[in-house]
PQR file with spaces between the fields and no chain letter, atoms N, CA, C, O and H, PARSE charges and radii, in Angstrom:
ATOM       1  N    UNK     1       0.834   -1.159    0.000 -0.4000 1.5000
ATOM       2  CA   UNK     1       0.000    0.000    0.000 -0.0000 2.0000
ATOM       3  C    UNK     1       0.892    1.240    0.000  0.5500 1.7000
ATOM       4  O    UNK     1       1.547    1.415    1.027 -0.5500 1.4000
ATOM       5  N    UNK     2       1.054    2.346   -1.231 -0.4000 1.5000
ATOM       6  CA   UNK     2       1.490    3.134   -0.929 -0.0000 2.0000
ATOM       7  C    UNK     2       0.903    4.218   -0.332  0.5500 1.7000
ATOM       8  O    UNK     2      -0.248    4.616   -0.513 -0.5500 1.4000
ATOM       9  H    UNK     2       0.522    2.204   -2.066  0.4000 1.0000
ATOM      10  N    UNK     3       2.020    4.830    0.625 -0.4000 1.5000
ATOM      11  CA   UNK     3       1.997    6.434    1.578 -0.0000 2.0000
ATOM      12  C    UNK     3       1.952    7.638    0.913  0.5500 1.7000
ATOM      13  O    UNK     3       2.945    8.297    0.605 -0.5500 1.4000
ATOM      14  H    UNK     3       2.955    4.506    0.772  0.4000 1.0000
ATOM      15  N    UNK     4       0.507    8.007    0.630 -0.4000 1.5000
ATOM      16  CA   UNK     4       0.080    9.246    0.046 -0.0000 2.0000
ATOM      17  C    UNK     4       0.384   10.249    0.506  0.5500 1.7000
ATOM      18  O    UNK     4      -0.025   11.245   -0.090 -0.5500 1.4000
ATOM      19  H    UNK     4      -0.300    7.472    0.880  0.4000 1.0000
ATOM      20  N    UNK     5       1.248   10.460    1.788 -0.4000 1.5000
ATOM      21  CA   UNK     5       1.336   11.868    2.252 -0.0000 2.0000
ATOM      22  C    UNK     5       1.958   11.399    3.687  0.5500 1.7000
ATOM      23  O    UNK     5       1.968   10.238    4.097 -0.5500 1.4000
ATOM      24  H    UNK     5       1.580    9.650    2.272  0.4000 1.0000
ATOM      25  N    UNK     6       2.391   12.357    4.253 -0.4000 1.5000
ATOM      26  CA   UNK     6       3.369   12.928    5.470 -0.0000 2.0000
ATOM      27  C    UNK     6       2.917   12.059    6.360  0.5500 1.7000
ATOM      28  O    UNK     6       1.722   11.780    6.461 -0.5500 1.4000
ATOM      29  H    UNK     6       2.383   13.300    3.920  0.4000 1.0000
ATOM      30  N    UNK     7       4.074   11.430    7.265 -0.4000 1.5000
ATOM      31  CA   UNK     7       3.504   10.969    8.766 -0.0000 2.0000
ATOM      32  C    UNK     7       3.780   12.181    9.501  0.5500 1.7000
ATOM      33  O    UNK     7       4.663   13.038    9.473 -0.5500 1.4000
ATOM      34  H    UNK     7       5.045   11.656    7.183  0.4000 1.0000
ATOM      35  N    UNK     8       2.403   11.898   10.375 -0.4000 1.5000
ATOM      36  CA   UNK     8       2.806   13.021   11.314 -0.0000 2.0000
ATOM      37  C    UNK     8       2.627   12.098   12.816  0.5500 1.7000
ATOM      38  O    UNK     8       1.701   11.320   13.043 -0.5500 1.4000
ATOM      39  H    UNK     8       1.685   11.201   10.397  0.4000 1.0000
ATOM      40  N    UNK     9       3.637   12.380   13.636 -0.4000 1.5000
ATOM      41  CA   UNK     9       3.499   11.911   14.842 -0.0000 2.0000
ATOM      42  C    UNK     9       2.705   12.099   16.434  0.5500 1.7000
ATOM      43  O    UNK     9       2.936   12.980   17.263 -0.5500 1.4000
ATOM      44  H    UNK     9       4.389   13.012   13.451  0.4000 1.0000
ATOM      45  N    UNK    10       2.066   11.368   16.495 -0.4000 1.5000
ATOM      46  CA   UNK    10       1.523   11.028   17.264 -0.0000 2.0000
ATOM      47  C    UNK    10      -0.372   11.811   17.112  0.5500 1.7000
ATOM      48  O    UNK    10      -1.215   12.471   17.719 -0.5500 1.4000
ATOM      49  H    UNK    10       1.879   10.653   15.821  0.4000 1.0000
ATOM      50  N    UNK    11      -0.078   11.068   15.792 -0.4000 1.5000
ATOM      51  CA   UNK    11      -1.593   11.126   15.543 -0.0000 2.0000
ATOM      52  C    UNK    11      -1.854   10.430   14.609  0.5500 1.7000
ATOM      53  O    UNK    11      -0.913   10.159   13.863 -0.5500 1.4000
ATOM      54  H    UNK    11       0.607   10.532   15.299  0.4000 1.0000
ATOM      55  N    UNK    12      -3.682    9.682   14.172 -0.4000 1.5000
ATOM      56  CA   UNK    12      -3.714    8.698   13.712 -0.0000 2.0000
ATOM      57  C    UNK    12      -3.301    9.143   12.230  0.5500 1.7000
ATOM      58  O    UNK    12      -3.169   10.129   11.505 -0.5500 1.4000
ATOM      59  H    UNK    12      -4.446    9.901   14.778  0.4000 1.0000
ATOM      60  N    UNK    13      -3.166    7.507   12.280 -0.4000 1.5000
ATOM      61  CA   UNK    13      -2.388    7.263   11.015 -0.0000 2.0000
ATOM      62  C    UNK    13      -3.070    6.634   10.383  0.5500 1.7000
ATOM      63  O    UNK    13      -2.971    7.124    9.258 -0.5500 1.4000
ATOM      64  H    UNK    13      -3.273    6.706   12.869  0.4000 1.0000
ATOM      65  N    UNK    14      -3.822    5.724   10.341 -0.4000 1.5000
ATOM      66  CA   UNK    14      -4.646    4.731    9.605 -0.0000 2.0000
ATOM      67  C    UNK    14      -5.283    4.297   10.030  0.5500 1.7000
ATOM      68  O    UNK    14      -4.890    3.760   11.066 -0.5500 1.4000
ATOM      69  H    UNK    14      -3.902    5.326   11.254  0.4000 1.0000
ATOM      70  N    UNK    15      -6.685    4.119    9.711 -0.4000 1.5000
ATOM      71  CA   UNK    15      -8.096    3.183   10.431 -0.0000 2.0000
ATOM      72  C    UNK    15      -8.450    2.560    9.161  0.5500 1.7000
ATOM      73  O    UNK    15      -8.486    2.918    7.984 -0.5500 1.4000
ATOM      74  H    UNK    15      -7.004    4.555    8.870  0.4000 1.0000
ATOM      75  N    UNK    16      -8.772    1.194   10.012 -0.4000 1.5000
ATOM      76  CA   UNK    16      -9.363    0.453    9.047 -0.0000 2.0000
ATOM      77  C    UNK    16     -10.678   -0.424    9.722  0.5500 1.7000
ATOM      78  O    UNK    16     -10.448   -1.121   10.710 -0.5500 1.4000
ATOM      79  H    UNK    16      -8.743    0.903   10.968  0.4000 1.0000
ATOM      80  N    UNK    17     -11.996   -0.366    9.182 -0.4000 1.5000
ATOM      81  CA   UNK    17     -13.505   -0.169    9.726 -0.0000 2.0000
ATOM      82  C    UNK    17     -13.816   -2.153    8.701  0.5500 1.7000
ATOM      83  O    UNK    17     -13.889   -2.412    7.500 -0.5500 1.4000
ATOM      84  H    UNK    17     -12.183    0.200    8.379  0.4000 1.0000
ATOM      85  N    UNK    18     -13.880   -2.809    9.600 -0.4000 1.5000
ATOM      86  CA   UNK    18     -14.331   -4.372    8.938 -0.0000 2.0000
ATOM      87  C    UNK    18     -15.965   -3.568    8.609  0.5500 1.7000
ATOM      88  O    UNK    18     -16.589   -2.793    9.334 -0.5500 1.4000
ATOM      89  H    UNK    18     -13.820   -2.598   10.575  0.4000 1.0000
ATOM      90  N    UNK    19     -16.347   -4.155    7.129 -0.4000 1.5000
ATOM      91  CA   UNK    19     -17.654   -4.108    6.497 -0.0000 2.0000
ATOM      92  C    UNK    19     -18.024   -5.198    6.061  0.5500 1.7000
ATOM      93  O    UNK    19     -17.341   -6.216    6.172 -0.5500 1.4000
ATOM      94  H    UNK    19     -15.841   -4.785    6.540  0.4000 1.0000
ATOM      95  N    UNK    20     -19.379   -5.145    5.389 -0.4000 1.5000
ATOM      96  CA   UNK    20     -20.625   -6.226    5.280 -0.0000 2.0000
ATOM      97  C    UNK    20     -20.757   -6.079    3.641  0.5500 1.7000
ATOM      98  O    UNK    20     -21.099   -7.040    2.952 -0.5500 1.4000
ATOM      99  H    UNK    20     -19.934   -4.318    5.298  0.4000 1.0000
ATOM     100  N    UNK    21     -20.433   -4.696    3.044 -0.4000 1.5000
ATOM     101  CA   UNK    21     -21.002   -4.725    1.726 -0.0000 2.0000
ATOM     102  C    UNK    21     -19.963   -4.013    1.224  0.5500 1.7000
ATOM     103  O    UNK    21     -19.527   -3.480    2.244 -0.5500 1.4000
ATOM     104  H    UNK    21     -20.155   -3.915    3.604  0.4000 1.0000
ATOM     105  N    UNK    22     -19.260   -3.641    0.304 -0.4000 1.5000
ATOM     106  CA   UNK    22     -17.992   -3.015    0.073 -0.0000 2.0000
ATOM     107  C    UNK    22     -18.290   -2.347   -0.984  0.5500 1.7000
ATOM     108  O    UNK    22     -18.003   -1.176   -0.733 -0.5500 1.4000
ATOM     109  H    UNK    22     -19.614   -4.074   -0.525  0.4000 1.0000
ATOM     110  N    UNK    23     -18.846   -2.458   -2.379 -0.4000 1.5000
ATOM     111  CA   UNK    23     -19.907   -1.564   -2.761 -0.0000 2.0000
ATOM     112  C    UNK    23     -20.873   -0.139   -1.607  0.5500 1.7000
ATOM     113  O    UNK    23     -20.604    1.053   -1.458 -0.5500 1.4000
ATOM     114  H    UNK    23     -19.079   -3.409   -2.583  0.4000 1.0000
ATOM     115  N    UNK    24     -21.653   -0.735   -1.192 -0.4000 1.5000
ATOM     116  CA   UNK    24     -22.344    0.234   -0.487 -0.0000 2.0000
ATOM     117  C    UNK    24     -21.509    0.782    0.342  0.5500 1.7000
ATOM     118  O    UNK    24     -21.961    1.874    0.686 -0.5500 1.4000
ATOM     119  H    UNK    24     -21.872   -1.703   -1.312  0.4000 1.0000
ATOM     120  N    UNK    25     -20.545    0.563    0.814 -0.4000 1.5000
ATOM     121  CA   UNK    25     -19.939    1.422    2.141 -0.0000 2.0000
ATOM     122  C    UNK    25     -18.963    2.184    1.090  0.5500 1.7000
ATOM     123  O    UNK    25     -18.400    3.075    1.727 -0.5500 1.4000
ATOM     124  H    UNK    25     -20.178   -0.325    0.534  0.4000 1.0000
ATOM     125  N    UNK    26     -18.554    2.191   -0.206 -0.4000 1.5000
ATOM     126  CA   UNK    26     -18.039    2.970   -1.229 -0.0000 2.0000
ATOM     127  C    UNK    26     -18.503    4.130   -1.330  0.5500 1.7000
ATOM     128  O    UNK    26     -18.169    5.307   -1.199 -0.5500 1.4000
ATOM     129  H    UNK    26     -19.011    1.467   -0.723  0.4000 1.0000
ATOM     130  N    UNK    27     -19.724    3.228   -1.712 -0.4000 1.5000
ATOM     131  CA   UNK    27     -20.957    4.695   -2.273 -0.0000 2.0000
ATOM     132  C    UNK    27     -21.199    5.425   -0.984  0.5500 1.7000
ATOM     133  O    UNK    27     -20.792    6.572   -1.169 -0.5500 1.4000
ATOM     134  H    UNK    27     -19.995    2.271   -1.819  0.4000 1.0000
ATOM     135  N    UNK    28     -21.706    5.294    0.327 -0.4000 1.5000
ATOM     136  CA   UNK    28     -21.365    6.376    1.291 -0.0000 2.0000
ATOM     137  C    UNK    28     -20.622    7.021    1.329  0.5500 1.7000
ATOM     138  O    UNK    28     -20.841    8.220    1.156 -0.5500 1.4000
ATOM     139  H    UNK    28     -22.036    4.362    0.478  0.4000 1.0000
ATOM     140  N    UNK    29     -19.176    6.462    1.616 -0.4000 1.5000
ATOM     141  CA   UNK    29     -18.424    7.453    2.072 -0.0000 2.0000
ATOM     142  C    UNK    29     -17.907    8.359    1.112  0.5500 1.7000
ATOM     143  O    UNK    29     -17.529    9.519    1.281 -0.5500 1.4000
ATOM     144  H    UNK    29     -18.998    5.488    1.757  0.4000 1.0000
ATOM     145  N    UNK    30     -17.951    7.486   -0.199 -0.4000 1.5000
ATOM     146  CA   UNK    30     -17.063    8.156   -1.319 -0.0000 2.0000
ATOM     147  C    UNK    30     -18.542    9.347   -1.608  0.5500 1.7000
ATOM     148  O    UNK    30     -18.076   10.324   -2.195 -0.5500 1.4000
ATOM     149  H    UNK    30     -18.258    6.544   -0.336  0.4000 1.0000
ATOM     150  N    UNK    31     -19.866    9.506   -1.412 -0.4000 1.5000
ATOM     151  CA   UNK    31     -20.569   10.337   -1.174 -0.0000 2.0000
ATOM     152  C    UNK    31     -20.729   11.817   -0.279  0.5500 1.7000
ATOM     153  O    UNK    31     -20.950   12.993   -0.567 -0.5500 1.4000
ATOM     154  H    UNK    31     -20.244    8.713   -0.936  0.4000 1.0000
ATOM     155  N    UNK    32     -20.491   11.060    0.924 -0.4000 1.5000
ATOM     156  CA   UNK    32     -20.218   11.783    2.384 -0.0000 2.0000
ATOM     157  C    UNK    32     -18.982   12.441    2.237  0.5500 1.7000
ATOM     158  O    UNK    32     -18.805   13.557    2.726 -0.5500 1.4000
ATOM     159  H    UNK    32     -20.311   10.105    1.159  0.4000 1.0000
ATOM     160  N    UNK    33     -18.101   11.836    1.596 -0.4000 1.5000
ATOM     161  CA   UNK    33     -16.665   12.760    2.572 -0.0000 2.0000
ATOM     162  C    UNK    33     -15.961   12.506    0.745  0.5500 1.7000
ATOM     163  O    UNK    33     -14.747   12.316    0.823 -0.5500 1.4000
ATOM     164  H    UNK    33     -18.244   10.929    1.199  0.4000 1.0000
ATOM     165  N    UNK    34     -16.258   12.489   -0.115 -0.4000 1.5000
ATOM     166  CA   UNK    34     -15.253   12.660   -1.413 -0.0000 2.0000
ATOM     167  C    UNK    34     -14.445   11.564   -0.891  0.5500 1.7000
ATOM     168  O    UNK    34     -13.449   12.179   -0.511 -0.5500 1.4000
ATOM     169  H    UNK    34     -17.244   12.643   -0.178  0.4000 1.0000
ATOM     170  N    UNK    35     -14.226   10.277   -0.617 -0.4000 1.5000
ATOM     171  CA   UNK    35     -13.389   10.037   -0.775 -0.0000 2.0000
ATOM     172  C    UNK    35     -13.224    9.047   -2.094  0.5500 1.7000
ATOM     173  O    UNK    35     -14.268    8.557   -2.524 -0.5500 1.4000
ATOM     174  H    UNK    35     -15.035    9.778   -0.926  0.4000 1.0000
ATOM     175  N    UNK    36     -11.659    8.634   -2.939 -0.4000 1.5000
ATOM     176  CA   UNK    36     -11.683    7.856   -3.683 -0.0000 2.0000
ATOM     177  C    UNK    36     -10.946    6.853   -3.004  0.5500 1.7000
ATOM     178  O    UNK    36     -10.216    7.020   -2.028 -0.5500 1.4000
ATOM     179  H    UNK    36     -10.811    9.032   -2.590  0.4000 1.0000
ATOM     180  N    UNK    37     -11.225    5.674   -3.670 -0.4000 1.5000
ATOM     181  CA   UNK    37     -10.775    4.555   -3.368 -0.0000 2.0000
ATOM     182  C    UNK    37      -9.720    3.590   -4.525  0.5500 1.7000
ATOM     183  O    UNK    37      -9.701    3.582   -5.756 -0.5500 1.4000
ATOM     184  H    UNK    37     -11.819    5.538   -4.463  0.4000 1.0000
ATOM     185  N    UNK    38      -8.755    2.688   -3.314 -0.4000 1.5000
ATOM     186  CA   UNK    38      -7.979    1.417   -4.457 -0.0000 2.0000
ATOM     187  C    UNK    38      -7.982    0.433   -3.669  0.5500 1.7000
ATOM     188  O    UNK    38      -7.493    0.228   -2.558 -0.5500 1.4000
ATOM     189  H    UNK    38      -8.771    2.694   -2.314  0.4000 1.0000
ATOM     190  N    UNK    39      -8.814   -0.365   -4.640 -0.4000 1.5000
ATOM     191  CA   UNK    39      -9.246   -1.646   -4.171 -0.0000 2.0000
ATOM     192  C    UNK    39      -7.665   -2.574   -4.227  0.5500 1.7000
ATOM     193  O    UNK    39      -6.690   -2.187   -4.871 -0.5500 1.4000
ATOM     194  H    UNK    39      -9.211   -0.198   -5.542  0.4000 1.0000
ATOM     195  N    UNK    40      -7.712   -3.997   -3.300 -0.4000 1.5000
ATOM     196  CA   UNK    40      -6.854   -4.675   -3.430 -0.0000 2.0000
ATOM     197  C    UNK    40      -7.321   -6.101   -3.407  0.5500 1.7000
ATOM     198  O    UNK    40      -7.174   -6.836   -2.431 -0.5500 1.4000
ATOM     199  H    UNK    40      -8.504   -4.311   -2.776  0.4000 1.0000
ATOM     200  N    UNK    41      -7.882   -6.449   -4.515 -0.4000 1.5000
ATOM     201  CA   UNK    41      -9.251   -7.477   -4.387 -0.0000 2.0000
ATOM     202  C    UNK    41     -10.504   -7.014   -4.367  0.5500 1.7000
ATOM     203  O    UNK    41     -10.840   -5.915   -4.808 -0.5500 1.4000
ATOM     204  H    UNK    41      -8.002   -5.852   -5.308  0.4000 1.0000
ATOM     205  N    UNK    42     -11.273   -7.875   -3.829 -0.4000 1.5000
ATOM     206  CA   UNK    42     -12.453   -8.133   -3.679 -0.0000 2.0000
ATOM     207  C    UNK    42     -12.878   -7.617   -2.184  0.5500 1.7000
ATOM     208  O    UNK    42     -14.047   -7.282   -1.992 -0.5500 1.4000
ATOM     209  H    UNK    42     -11.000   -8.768   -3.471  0.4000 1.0000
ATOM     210  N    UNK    43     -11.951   -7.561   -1.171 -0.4000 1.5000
ATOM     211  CA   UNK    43     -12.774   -7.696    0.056 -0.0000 2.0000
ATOM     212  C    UNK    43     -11.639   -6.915    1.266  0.5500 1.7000
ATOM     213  O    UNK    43     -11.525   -7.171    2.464 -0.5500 1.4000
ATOM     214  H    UNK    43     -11.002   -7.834   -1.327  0.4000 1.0000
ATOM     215  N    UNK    44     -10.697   -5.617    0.191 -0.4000 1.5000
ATOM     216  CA   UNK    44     -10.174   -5.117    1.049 -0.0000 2.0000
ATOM     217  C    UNK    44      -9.951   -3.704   -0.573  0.5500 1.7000
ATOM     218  O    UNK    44      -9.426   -3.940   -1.662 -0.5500 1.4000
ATOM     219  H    UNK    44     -10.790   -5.409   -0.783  0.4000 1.0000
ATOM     220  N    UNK    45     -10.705   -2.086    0.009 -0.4000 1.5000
ATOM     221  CA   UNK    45     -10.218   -0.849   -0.461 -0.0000 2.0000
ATOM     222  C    UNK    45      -9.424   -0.289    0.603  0.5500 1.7000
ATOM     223  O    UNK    45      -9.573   -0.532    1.800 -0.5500 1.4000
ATOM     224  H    UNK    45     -11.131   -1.895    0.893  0.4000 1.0000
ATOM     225  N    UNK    46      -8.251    0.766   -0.109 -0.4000 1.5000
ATOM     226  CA   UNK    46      -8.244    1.689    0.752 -0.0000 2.0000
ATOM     227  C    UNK    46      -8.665    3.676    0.416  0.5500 1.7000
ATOM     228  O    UNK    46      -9.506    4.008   -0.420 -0.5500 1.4000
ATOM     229  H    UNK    46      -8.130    0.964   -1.082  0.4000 1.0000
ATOM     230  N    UNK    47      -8.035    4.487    1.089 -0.4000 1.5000
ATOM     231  CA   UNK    47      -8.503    5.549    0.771 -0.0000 2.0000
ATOM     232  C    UNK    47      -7.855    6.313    1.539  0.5500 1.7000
ATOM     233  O    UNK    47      -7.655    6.218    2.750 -0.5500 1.4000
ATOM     234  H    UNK    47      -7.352    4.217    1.768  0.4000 1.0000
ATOM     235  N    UNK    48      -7.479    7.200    0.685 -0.4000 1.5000
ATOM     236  CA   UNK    48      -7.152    8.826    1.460 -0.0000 2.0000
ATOM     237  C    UNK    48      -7.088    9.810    1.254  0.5500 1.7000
ATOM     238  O    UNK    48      -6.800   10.011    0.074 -0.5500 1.4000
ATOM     239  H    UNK    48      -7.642    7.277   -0.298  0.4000 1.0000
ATOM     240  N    UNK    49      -7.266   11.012    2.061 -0.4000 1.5000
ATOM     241  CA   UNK    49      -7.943   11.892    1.606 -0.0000 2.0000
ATOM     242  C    UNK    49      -7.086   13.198    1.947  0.5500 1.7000
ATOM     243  O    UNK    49      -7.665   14.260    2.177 -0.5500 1.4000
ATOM     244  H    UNK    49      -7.500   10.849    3.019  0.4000 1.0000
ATOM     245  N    UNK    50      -6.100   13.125    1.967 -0.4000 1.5000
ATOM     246  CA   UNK    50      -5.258   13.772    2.221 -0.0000 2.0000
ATOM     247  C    UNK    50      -4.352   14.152    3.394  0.5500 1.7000
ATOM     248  O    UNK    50      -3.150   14.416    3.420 -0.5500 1.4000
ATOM     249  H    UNK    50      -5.630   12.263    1.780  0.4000 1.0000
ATOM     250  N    UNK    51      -5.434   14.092    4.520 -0.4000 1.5000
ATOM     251  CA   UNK    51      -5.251   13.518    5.941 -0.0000 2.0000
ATOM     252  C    UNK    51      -5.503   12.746    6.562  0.5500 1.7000
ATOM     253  O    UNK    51      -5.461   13.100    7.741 -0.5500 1.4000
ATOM     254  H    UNK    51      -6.410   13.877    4.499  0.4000 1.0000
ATOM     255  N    UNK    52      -5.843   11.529    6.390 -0.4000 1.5000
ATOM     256  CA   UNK    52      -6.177   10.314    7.195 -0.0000 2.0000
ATOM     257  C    UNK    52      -6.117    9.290    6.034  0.5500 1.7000
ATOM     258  O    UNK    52      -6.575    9.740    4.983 -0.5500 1.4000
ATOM     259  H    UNK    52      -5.878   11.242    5.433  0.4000 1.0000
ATOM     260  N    UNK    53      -5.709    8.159    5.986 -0.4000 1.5000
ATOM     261  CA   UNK    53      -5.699    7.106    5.479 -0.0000 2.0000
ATOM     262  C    UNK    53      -6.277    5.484    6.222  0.5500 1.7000
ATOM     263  O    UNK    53      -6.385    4.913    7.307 -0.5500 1.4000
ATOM     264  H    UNK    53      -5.338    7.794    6.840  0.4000 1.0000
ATOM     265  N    UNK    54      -6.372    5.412    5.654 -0.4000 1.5000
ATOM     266  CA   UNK    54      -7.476    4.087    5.922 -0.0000 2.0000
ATOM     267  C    UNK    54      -8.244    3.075    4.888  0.5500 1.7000
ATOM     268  O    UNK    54      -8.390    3.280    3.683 -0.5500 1.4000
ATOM     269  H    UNK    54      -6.283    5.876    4.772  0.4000 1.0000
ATOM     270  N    UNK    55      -8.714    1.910    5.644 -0.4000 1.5000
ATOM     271  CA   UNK    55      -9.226    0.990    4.566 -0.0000 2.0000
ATOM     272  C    UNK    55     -10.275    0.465    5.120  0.5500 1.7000
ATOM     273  O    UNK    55     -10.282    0.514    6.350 -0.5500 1.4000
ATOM     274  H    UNK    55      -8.595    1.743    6.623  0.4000 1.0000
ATOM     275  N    UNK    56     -11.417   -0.160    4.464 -0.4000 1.5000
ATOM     276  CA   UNK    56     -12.304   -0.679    4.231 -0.0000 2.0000
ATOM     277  C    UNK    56     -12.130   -2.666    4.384  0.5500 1.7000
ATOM     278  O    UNK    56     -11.543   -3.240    3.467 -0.5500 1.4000
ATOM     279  H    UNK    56     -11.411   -0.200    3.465  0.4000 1.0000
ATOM     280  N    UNK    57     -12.567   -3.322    5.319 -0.4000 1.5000
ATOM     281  CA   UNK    57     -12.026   -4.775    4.889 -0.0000 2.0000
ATOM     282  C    UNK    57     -13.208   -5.858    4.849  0.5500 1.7000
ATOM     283  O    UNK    57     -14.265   -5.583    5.418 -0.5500 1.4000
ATOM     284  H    UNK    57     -13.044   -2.856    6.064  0.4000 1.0000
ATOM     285  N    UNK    58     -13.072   -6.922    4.275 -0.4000 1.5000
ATOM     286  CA   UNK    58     -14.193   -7.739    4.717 -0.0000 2.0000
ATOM     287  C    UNK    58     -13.624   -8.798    5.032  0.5500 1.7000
ATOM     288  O    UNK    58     -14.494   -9.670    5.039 -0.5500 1.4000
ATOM     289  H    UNK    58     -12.214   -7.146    3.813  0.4000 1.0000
ATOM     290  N    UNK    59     -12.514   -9.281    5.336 -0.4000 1.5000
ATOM     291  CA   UNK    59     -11.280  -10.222    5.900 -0.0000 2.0000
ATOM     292  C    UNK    59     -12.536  -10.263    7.350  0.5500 1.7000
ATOM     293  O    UNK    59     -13.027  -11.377    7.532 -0.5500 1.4000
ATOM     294  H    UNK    59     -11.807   -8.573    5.331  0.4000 1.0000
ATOM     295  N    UNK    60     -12.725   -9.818    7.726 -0.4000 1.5000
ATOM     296  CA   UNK    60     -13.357  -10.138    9.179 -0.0000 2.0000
ATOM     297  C    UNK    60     -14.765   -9.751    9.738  0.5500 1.7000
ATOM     298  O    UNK    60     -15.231   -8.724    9.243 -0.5500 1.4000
ATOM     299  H    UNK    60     -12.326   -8.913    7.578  0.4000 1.0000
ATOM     300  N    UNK    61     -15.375  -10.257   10.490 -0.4000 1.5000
ATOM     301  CA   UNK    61     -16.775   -9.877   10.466 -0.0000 2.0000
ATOM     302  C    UNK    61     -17.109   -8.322   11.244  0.5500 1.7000
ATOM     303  O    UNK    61     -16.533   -7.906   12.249 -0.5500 1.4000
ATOM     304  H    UNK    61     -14.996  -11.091   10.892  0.4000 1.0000
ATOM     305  N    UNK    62     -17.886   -7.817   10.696 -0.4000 1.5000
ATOM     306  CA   UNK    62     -18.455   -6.372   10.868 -0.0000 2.0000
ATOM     307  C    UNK    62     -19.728   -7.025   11.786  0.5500 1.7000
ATOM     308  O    UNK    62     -20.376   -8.023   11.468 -0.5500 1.4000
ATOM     309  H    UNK    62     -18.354   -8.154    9.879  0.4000 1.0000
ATOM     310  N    UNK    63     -19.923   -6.170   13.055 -0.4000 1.5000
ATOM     311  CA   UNK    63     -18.597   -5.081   13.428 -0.0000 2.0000
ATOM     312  C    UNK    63     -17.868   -6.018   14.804  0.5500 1.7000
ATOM     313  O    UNK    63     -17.191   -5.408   15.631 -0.5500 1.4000
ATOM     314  H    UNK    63     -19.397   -5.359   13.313  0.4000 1.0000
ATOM     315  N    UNK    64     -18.065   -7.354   14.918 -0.4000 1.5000
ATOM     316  CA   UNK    64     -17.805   -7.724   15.894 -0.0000 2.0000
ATOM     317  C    UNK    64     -16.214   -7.782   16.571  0.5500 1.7000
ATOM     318  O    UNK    64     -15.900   -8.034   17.734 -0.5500 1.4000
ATOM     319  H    UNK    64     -18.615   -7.849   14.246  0.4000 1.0000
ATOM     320  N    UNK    65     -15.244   -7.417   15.265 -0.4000 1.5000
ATOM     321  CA   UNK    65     -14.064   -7.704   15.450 -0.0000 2.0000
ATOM     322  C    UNK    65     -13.361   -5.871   15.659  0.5500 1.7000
ATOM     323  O    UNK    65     -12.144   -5.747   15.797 -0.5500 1.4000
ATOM     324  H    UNK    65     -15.500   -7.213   14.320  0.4000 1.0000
ATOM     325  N    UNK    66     -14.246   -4.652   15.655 -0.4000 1.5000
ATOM     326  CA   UNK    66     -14.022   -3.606   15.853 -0.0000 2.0000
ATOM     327  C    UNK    66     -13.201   -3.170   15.029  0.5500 1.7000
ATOM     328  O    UNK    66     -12.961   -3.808   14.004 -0.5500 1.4000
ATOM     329  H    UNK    66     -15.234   -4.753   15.542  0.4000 1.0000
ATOM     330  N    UNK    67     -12.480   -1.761   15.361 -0.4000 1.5000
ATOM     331  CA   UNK    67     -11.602   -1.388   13.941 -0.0000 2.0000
ATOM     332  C    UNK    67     -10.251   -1.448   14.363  0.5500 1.7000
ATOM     333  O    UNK    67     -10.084   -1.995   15.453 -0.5500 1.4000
ATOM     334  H    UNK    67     -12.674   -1.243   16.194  0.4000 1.0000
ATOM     335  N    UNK    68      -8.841   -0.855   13.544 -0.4000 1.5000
ATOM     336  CA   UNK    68      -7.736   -1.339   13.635 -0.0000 2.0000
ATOM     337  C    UNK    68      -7.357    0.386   13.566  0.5500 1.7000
ATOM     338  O    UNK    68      -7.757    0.979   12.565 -0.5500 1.4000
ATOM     339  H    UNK    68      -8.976   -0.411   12.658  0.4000 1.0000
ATOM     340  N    UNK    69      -6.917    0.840   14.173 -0.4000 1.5000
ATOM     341  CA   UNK    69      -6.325    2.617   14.554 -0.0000 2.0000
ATOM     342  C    UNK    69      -5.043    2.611   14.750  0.5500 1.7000
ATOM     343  O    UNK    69      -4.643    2.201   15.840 -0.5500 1.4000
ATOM     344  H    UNK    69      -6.592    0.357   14.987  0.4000 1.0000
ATOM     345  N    UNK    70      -4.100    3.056   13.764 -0.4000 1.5000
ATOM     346  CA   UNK    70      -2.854    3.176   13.987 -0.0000 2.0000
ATOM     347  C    UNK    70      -2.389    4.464   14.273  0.5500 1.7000
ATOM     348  O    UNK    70      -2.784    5.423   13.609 -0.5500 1.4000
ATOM     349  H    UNK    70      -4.425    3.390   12.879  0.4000 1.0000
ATOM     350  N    UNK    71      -1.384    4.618   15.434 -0.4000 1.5000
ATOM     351  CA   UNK    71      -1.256    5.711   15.330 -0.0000 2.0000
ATOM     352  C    UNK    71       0.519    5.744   14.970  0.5500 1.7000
ATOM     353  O    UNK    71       1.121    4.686   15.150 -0.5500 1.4000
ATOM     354  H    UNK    71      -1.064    3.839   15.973  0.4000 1.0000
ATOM     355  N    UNK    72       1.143    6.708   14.574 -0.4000 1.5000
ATOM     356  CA   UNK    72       2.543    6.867   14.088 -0.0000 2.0000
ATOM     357  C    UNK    72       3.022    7.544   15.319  0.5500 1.7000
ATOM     358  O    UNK    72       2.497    8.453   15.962 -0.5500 1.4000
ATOM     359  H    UNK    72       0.654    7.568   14.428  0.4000 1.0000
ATOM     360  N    UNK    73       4.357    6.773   15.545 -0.4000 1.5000
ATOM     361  CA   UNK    73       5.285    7.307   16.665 -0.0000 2.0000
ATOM     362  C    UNK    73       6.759    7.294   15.732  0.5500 1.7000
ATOM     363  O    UNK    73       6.956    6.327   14.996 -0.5500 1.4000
ATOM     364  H    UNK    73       4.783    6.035   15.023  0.4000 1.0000
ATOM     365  N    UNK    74       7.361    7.958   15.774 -0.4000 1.5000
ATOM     366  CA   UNK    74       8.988    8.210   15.097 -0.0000 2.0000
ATOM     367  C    UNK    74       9.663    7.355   15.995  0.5500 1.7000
ATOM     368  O    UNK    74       9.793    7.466   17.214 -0.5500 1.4000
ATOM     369  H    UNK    74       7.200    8.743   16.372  0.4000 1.0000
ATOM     370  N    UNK    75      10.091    6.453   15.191 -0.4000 1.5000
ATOM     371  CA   UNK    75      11.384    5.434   15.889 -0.0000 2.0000
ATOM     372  C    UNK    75      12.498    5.925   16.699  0.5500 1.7000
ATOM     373  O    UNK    75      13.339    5.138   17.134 -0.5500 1.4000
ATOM     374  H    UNK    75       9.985    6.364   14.200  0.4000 1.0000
């Protein structure tokens, strides 16, 4: 996955939200908030929007397995 833009430290860095329909949760958000998307398969997009990056997955069940929040710390 390439890094569209700056880490900044000690703030999030990437969320990624397990979904049910990957189509429809496209069309929301890419509705709601402009975002575009690159798929990597079938059952994992990601997206960013200039400040936050993140992905979309269906690797795991929605929403029981919650989301994945990275945050960046400088080594």
């Amino acid at each position: 996955m390439a890094r569209l833009g700056p880490r900044l430290e000690n703030q999030i860095d990437y969320v990624e939200l397990p979904v049910r329909d990957m189509p429809r949760t496209k069309e929301f958000y890419g509705s709601a908030f402009g975002w575009k998307f690159e798929d990597y398969g079938p059952d994992y997009a990601s997206f960013f929007d200039g400040r936050l990056g993140g992905g979309f997955t269906m690797e795991r069940p929605a929403p029981a397995s919650g989301l994945l929040l990275v945050i960046y710390e400088r080594p």
